[in-house]
C-alpha positions as CSV (number, residue, x, y, z in Angstrom):
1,X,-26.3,7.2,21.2
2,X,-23.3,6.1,19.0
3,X,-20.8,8.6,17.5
4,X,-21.3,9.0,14.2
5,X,-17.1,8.9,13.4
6,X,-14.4,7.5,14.6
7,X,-10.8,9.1,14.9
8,X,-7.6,7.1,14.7
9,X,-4.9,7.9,16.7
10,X,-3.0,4.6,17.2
11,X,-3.1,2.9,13.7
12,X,-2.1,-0.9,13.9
13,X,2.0,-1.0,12.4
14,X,2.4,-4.1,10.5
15,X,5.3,-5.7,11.5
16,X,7.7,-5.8,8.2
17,X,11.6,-7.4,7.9
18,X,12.4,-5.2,4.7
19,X,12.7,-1.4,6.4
20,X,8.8,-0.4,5.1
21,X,6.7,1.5,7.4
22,X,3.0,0.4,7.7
23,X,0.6,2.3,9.7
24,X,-2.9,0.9,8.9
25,X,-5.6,3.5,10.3
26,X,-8.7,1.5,9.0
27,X,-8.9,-2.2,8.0
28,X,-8.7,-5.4,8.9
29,X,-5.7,-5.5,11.3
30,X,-6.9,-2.1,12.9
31,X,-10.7,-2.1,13.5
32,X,-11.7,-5.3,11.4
33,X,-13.1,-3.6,8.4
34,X,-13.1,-6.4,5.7
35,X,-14.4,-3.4,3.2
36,X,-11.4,-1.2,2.7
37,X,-8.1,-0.6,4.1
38,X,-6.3,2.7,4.6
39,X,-2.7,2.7,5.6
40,X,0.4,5.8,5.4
41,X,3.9,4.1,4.6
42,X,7.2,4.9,4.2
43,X,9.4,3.2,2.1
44,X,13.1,3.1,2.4
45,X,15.7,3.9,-0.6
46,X,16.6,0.6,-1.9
47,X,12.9,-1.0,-1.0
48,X,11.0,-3.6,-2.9
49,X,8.4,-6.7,-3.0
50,X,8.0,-9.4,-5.2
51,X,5.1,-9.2,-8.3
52,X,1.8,-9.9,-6.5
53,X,-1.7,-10.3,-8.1
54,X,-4.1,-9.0,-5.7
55,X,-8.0,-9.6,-5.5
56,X,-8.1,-6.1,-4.5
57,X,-7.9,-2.6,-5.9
58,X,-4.8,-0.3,-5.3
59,X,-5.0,3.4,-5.3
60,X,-1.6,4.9,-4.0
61,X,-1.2,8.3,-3.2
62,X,1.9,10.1,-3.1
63,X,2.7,12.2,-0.3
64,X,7.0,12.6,-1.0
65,X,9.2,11.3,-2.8
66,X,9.2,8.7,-6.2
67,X,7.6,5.4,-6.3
68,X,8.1,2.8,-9.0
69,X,5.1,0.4,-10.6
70,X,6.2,-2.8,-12.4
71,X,2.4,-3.7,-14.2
72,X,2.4,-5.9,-16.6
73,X,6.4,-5.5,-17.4
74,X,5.0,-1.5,-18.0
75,X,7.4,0.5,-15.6
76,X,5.8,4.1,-14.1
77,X,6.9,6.3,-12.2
78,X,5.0,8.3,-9.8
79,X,6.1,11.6,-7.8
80,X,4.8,13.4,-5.0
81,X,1.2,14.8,-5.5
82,X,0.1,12.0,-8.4
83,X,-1.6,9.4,-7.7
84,X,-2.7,6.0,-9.7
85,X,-5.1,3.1,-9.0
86,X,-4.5,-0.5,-10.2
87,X,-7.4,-2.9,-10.8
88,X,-7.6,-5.8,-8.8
89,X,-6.2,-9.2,-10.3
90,X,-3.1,-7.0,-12.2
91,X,0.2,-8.3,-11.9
92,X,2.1,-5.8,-10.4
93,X,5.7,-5.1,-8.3
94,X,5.9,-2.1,-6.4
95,X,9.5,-0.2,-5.8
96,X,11.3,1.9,-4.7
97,X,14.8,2.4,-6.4
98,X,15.4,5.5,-5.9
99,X,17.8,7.6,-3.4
100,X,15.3,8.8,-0.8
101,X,12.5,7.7,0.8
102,X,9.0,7.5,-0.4
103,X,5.9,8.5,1.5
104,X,2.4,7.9,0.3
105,X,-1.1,6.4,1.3
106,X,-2.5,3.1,0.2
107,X,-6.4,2.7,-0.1
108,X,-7.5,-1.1,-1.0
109,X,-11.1,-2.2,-1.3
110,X,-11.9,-4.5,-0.3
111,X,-9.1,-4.7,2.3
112,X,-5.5,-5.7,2.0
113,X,-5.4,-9.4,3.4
114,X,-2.2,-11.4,3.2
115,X,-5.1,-14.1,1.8
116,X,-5.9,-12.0,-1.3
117,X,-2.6,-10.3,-2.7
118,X,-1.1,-13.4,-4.1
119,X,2.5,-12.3,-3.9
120,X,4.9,-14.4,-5.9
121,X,8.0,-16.3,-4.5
122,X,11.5,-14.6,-5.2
């Protein structure tokens, strides 16, 4: 018989050249779920990406720290314990500006794919 759950205890880190931690625990890099992706990440003081468009929706939530949100030239701000979900194909940046480091979960469905997050060139 087949377990009826599965426990991860060695999520897949994405290899990154700008100081963010990504640890997916389910999705496509970790157990090939094409569904939804579920990752914890840190990002460093200082840390940002470029606008992206993805085919995907975003809920973020956050575990310390501030995040910033650039959607649709609308800045917000989110703190630990808030949380926010962005529909798929909105133009948004994600940052973080601020002084310390940021901590928080990221759920996409379907999954985060490199091949569906349209991230613009700098």
């Amino acid at each position: 018989m087949s377990k009826k759950y599965q426990v991860q205890k060695s999520p897949f880190v994405v290899p990154t050249t700008d100081g963010k931690l990504i640890e997916e625990h389910f999705g496509r890099a970790t157990d090939g779920n094409s569904q939804v992706s579920i990752a914890h990440m840190i990002a460093p003081p200082g840390w940002s990406e470029p606008f992206q468009t993805p085919e995907f929706d975003e809920y973020t939530y956050i575990i310390r720290g501030k995040k910033q949100f650039i959607i649709d030239n609308e800045k917000v701000i989110l703190e630990s314990g808030q949380s926010i979900k962005i529909k798929k194909n909105t133009r948004v940046q994600y940052a973080n500006p601020f002084e310390s480091e940021c901590e928080y979960i990221a759920i996409c469905l379907p999954a985060f794919s490199m091949e569906y997050v349209h991230r613009e060139e700098l």
